[in-house]
C-alpha positions as CSV (number, residue, x, y, z in Angstrom):
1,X,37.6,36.6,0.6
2,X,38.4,39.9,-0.2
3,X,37.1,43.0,1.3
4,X,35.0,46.0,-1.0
5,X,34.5,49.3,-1.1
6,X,32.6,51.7,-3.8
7,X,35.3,53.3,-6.1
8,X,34.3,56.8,-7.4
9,X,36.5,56.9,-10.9
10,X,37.0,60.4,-13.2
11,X,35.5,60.0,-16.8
12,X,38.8,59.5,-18.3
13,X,38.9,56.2,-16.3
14,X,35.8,55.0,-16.3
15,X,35.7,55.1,-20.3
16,X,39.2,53.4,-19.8
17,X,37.5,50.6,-17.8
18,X,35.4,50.4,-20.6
19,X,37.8,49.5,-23.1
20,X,39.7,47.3,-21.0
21,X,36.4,45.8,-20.3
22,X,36.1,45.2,-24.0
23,X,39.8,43.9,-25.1
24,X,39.4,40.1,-24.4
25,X,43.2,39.8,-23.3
26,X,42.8,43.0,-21.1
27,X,39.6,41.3,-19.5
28,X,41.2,38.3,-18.9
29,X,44.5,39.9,-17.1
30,X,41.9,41.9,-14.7
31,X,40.5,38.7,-13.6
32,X,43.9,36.5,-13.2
33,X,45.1,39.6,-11.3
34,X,42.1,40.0,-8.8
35,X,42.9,37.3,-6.3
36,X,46.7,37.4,-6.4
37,X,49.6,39.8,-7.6
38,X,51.3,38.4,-10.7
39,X,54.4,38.5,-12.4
40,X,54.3,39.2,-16.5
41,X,55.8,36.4,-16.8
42,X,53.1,34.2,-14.8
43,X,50.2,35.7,-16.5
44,X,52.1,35.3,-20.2
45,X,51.9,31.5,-19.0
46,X,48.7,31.5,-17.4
47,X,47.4,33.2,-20.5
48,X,49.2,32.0,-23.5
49,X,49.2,35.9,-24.5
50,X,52.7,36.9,-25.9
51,X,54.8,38.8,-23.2
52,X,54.8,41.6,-25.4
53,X,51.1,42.0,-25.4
54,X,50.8,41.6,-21.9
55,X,53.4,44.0,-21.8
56,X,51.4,46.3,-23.3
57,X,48.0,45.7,-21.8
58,X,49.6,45.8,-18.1
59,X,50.7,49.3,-19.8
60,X,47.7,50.5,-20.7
61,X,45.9,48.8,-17.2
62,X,48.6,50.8,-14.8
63,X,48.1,54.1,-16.7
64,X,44.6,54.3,-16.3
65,X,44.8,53.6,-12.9
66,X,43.2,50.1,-13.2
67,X,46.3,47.8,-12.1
68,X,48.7,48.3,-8.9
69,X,52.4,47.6,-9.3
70,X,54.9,46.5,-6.5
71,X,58.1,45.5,-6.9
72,X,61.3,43.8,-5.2
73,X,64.7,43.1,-5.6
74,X,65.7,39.2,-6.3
75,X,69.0,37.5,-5.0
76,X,70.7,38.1,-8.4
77,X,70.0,41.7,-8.2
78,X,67.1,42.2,-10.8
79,X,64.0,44.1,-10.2
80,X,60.5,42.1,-10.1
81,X,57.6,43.3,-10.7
82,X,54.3,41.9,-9.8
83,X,50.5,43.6,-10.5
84,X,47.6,43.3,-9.3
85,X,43.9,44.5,-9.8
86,X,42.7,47.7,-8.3
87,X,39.1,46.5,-9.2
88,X,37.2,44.0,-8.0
89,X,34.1,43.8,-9.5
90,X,32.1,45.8,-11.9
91,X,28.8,46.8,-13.6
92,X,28.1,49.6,-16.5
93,X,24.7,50.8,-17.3
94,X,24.6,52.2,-20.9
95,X,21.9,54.8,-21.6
96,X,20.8,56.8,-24.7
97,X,22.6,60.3,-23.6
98,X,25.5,58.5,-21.2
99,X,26.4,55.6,-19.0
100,X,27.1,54.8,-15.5
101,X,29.6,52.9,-14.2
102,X,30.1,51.0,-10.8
103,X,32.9,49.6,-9.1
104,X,34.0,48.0,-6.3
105,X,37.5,48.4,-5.3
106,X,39.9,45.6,-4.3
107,X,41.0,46.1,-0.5
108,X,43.1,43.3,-0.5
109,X,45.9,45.4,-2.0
């Protein structure tokens, strides 16, 4: 179960949310991401997206502040990274001069 909290986001991010929101594969990495940090390489598989896409859309997620990184070192020396949602649920009200939008942040990270 994860815990919630309301997230107050600058424009510039919530407009980001909104295309995120929009791309399908960008949508679909959010909500593989929510529960449980991820590798590229497990959400490439979980996905059928090409790495290099997910490459790009973890990218685009971590610079607008959507998507938390950790990493660690493995036995053979290489760097790991796994990500993981910073959101955990959403809602966006469009009106005729604006829009609002809500979010609840992820606490399990």
């Amino acid at each position: 179960m994860l815990a919630h909290s309301n997230l107050t986001l600058p424009v510039e991010s919530k407009e980001n949310l909104l295309i995120a929101l929009s791309d399908s594969c960008c949508r679909k990495i959010i909500i593989s991401i929510i529960n449980q940090s991820k590798t590229v390489h497990e959400i490439h598989q979980e996905l059928h997206c090409s790495k290099t896409r997910v490459y790009r859309k973890i990218r685009f997620l971590k610079q607008s502040k959507l998507v938390k990184s950790s990493g660690i070192i493995s036995k053979n020396g290489r760097k790991i990274f796994k990500y993981q949602s910073k959101i955990a649920r959403n809602n966006s009200i469009i009106f005729d001069d604006g829009f609002i939008v809500n979010v609840i942040l992820n606490e399990s990270i």
